[in-house]
N, CA, C and O atoms as a printed pandas DataFrame, in Angstrom:
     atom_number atom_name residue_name chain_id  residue_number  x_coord  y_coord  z_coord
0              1         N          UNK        A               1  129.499   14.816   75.495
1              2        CA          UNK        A               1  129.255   15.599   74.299
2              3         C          UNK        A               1  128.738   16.978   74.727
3              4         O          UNK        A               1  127.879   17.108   75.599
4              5         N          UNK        A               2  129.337   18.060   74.032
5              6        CA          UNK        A               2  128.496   19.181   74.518
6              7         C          UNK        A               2  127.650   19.784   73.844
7              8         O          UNK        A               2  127.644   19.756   72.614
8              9         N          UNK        A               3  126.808   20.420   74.559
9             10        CA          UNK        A               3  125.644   20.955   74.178
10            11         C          UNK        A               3  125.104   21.448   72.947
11            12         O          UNK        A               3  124.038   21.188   72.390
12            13         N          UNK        A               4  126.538   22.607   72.464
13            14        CA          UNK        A               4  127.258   23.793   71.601
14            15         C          UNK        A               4  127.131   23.254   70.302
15            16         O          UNK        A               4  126.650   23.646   69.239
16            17         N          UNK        A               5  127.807   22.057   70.773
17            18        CA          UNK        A               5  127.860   20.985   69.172
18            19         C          UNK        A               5  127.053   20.689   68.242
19            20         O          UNK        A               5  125.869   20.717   68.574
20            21         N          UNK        A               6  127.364   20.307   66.783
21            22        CA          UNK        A               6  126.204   20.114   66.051
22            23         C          UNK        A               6  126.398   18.401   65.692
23            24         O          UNK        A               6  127.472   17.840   65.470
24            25         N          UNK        A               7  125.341   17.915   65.704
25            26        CA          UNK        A               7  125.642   16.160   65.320
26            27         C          UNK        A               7  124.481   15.854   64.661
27            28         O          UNK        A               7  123.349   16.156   65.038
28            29         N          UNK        A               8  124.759   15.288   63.733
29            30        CA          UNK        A               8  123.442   15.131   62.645
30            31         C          UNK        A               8  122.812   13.870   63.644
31            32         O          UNK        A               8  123.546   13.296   64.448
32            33         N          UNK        A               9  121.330   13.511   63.482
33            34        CA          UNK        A               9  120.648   12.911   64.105
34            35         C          UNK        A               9  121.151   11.408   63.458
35            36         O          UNK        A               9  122.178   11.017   62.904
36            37         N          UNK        A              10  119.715   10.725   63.882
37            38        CA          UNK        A              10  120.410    9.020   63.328
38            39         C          UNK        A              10  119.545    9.146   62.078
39            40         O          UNK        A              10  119.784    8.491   61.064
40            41         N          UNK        A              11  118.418   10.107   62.192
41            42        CA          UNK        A              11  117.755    9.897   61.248
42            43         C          UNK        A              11  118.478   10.894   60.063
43            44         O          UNK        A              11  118.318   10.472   58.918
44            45         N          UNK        A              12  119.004   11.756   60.151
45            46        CA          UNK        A              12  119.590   12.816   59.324
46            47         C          UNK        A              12  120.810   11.726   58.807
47            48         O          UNK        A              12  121.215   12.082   57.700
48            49         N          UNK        A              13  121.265   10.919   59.134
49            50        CA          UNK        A              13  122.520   10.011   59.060
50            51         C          UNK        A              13  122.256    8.874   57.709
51            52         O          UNK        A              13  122.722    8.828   56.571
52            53         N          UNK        A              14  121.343    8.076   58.409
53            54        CA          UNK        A              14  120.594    7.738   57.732
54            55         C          UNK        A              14  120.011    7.711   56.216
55            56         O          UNK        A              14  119.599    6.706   55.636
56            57         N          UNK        A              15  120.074    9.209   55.631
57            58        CA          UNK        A              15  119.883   10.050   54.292
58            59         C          UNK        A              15  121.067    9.840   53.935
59            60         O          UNK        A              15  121.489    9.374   52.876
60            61         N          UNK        A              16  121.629   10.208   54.877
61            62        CA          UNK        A              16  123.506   10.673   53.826
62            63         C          UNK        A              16  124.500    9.726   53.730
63            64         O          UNK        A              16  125.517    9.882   53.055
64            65         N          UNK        A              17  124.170    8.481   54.564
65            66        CA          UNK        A              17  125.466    7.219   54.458
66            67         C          UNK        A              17  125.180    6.615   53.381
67            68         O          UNK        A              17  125.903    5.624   53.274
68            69         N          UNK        A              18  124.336    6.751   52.359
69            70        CA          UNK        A              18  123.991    5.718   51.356
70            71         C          UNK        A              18  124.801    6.323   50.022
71            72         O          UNK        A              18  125.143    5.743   48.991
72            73         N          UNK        A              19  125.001    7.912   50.501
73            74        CA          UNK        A              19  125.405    8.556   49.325
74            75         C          UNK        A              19  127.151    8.649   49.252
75            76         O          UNK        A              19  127.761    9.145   48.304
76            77         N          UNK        A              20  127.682    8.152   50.276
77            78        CA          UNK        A              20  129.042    8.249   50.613
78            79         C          UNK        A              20  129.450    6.972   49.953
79            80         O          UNK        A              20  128.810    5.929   49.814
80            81         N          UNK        A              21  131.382    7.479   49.357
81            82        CA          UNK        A              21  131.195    6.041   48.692
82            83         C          UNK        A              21  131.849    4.843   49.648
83            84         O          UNK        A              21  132.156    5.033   50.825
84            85         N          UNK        A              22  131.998    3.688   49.005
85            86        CA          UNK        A              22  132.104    2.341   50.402
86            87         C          UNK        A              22  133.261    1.739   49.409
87            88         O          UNK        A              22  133.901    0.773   49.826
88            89         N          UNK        A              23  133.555    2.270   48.112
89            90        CA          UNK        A              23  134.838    1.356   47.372
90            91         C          UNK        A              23  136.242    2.216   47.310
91            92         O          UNK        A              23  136.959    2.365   46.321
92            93         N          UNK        A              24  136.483    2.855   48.930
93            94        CA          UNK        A              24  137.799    3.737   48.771
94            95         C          UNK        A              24  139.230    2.896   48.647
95            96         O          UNK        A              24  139.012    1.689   48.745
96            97         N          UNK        A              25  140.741    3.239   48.441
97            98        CA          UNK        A              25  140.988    2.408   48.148
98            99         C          UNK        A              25  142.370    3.394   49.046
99           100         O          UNK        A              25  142.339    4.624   49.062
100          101         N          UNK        A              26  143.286    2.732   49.604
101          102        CA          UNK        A              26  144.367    3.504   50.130
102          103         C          UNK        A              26  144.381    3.729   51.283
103          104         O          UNK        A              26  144.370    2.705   51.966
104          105         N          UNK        A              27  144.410    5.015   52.038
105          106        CA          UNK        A              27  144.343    5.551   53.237
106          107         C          UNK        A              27  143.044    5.379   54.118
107          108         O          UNK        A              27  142.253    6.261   53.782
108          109         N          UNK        A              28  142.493    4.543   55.166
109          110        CA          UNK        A              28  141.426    4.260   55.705
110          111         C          UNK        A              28  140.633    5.685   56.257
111          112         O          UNK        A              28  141.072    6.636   56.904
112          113         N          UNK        A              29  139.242    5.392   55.698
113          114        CA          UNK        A              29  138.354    6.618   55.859
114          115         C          UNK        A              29  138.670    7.182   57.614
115          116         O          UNK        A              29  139.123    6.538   58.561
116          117         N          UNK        A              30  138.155    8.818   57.523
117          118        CA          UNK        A              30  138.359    8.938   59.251
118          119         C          UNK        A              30  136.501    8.486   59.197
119          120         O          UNK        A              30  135.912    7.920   58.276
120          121         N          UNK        A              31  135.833    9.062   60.759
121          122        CA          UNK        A              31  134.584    8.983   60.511
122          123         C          UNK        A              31  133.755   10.123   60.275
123          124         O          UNK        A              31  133.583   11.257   60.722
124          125         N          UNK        A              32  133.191    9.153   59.144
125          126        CA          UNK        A              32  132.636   10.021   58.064
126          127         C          UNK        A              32  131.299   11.374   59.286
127          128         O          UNK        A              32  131.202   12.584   59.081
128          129         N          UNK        A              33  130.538   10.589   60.392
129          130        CA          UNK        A              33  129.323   11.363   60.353
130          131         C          UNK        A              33  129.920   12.612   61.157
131          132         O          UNK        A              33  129.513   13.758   60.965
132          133         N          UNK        A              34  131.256   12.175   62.379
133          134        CA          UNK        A              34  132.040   13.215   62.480
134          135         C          UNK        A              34  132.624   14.394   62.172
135          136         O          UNK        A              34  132.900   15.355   62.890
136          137         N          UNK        A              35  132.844   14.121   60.516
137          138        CA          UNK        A              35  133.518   15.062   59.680
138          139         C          UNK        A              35  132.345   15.846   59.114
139          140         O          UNK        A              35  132.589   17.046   58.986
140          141         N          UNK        A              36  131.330   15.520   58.805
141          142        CA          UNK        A              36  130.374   15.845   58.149
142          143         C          UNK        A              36  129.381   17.012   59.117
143          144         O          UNK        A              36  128.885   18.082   58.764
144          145         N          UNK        A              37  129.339   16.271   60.512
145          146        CA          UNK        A              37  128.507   17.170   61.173
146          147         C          UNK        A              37  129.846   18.586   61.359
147          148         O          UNK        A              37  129.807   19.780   61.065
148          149         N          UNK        A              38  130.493   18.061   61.732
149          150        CA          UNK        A              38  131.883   19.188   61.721
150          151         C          UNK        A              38  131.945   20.480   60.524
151          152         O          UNK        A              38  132.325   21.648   60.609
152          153         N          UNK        A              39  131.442   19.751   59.507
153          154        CA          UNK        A              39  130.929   20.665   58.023
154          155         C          UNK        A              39  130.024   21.579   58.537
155          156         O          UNK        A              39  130.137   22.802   58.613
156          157         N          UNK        A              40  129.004   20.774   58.923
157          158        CA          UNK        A              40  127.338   21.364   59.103
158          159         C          UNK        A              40  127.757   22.279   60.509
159          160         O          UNK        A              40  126.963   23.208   60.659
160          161         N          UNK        A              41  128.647   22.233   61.392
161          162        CA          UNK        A              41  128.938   22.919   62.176
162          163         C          UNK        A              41  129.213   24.453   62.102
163          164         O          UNK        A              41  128.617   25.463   62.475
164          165         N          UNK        A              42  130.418   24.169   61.435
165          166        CA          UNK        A              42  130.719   25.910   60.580
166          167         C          UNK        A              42  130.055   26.421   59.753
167          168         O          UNK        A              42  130.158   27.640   59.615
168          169         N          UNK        A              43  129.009   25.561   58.794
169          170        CA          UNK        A              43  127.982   26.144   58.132
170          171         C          UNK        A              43  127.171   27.159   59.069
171          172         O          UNK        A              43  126.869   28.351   59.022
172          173         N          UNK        A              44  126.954   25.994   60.019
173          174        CA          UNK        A              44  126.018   26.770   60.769
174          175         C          UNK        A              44  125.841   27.974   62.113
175          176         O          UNK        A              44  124.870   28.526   62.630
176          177         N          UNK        A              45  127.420   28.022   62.345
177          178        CA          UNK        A              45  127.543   28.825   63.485
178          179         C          UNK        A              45  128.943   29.687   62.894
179          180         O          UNK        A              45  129.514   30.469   63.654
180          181         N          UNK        A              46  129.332   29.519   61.780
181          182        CA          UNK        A              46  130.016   30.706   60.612
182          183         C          UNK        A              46  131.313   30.616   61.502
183          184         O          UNK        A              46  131.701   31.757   61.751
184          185         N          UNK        A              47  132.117   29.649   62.068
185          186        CA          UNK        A              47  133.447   29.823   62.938
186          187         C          UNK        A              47  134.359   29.105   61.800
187          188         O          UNK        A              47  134.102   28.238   60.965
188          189         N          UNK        A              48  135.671   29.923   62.162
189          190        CA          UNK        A              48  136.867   29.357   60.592
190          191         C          UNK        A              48  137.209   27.831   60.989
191          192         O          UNK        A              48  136.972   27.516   62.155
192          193         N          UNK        A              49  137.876   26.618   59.911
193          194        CA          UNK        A              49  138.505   25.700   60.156
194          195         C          UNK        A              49  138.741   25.556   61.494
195          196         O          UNK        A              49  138.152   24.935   62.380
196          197         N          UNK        A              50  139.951   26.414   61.467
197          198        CA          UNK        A              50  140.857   26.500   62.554
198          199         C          UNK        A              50  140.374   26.224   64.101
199          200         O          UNK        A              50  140.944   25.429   64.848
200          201         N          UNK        A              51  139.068   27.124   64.507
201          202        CA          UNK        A              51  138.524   27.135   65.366
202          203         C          UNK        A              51  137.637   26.164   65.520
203          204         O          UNK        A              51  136.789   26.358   66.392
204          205         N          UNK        A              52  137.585   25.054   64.848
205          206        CA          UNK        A              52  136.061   23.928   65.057
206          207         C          UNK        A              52  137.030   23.395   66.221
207          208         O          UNK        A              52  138.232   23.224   66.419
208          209         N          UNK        A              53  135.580   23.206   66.991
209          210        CA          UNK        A              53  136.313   22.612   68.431
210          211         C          UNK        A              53  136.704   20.532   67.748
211          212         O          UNK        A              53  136.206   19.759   66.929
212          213         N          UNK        A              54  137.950   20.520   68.837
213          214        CA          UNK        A              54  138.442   18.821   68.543
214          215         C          UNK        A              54  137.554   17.669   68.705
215          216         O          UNK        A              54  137.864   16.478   68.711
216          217         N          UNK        A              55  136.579   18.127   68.816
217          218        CA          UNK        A              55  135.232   16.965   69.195
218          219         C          UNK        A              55  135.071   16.274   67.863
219          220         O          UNK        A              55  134.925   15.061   67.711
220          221         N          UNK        A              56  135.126   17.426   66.677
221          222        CA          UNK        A              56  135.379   17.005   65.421
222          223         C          UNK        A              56  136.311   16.707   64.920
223          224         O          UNK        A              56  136.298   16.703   63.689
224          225         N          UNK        A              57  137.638   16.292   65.687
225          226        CA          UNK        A              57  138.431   15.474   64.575
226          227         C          UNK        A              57  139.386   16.467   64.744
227          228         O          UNK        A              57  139.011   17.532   65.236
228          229         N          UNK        A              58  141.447   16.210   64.187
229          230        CA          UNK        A              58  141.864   17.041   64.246
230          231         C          UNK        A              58  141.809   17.967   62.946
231          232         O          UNK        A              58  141.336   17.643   61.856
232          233         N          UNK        A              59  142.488   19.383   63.345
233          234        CA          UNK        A              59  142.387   20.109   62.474
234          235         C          UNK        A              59  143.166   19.997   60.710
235          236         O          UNK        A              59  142.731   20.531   59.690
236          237         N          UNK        A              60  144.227   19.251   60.835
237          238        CA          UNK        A              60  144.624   18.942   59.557
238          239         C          UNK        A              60  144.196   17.962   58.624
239          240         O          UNK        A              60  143.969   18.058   57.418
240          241         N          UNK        A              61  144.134   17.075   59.345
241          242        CA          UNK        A              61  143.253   15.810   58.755
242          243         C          UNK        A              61  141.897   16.119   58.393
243          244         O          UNK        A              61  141.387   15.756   57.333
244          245         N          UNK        A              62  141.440   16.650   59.094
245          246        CA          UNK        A              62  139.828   17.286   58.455
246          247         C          UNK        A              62  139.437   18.268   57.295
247          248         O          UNK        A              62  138.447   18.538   56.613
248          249         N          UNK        A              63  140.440   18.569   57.404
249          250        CA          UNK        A              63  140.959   19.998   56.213
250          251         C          UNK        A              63  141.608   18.801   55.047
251          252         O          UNK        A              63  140.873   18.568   54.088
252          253         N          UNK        A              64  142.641   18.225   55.100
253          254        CA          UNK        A              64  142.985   17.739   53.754
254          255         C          UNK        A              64  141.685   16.683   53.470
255          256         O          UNK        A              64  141.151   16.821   52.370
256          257         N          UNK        A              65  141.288   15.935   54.115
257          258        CA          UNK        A              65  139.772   15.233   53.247
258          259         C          UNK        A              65  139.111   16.046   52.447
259          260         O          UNK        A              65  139.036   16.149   51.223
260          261         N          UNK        A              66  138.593   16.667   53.434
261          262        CA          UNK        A              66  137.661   17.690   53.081
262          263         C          UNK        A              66  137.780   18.339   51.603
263          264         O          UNK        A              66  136.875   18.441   50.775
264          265         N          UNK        A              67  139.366   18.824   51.461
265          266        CA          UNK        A              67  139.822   19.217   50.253
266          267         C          UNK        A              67  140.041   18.194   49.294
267          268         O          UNK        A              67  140.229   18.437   48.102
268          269         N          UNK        A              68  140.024   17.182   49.732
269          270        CA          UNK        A              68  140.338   15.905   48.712
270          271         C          UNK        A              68  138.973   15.628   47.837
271          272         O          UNK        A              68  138.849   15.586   46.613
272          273         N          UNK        A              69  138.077   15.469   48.783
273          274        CA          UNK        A              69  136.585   15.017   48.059
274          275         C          UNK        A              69  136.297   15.781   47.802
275          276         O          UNK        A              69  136.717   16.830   48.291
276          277         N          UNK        A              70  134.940   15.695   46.396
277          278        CA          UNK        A              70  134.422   16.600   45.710
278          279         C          UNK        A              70  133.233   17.364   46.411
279          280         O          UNK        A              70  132.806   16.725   47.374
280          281         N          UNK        A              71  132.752   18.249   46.246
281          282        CA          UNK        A              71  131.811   18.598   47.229
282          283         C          UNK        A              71  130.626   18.345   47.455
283          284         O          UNK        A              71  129.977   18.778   46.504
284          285         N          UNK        A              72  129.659   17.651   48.557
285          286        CA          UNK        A              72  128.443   17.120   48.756
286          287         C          UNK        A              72  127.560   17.904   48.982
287          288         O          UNK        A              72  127.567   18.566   50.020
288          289         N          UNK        A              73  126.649   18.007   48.114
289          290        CA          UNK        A              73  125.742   18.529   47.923
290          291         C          UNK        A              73  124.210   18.293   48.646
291          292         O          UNK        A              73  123.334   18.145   47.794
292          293         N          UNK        A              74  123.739   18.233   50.008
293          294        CA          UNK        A              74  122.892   17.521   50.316
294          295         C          UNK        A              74  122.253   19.043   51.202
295          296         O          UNK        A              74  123.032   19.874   51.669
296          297         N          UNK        A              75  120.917   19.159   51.289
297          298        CA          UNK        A              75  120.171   19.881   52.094
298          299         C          UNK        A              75  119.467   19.394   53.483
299          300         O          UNK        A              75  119.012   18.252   53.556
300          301         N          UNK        A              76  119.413   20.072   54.307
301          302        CA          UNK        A              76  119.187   19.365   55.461
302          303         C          UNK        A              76  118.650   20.247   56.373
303          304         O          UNK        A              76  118.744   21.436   56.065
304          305         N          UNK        A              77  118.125   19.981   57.392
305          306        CA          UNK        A              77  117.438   21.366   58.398
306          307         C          UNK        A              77  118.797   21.103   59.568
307          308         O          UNK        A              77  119.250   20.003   59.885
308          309         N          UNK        A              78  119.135   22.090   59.934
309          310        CA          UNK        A              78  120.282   22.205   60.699
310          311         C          UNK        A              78  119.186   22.388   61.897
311          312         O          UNK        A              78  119.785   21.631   62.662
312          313         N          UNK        A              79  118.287   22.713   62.503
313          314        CA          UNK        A              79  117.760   21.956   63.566
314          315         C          UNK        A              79  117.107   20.765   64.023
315          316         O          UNK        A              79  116.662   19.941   63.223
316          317         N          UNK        A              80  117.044   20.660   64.988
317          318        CA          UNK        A              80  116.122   19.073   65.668
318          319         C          UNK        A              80  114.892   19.432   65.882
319          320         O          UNK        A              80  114.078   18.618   66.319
């Protein structure tokens, strides 16, 4: 894993898996804390889609979820 990266903690994880839903029905979820820190990534270091490094998942698949679900609303300290 590198350094650069952002990965929500276990405890930051923790907060937010309860709020995700668990009755999807169709296409099997990717992983969720993956995609999510991948969010909190570009939030936090302002780089486009395009450029999130592949640690997070590929670039299309992360983009159509992303656009699929409604948007999560959760606050969080982007440091450790």
């Amino acid at each position: 894993m590198k350094d650069h990266l952002f990965w929500l903690s276990d405890d930051q994880w923790a907060q937010i898996q309860p709020l995700l839903p668990t009755d999807v029905r169709g296409k099997p979820r990717v992983d969720d804390r993956r995609v999510i820190s991948g969010i909190l990534h570009v939030l936090k270091i302002g780089c486009r889609w395009v450029d999130l490094p592949p640690e997070y998942g590929p670039y299309i698949p992360r983009l159509r979820e992303n656009l699929a679900e409604p948007p999560l609303r959760i606050t969080l300290p982007l440091t450790r």
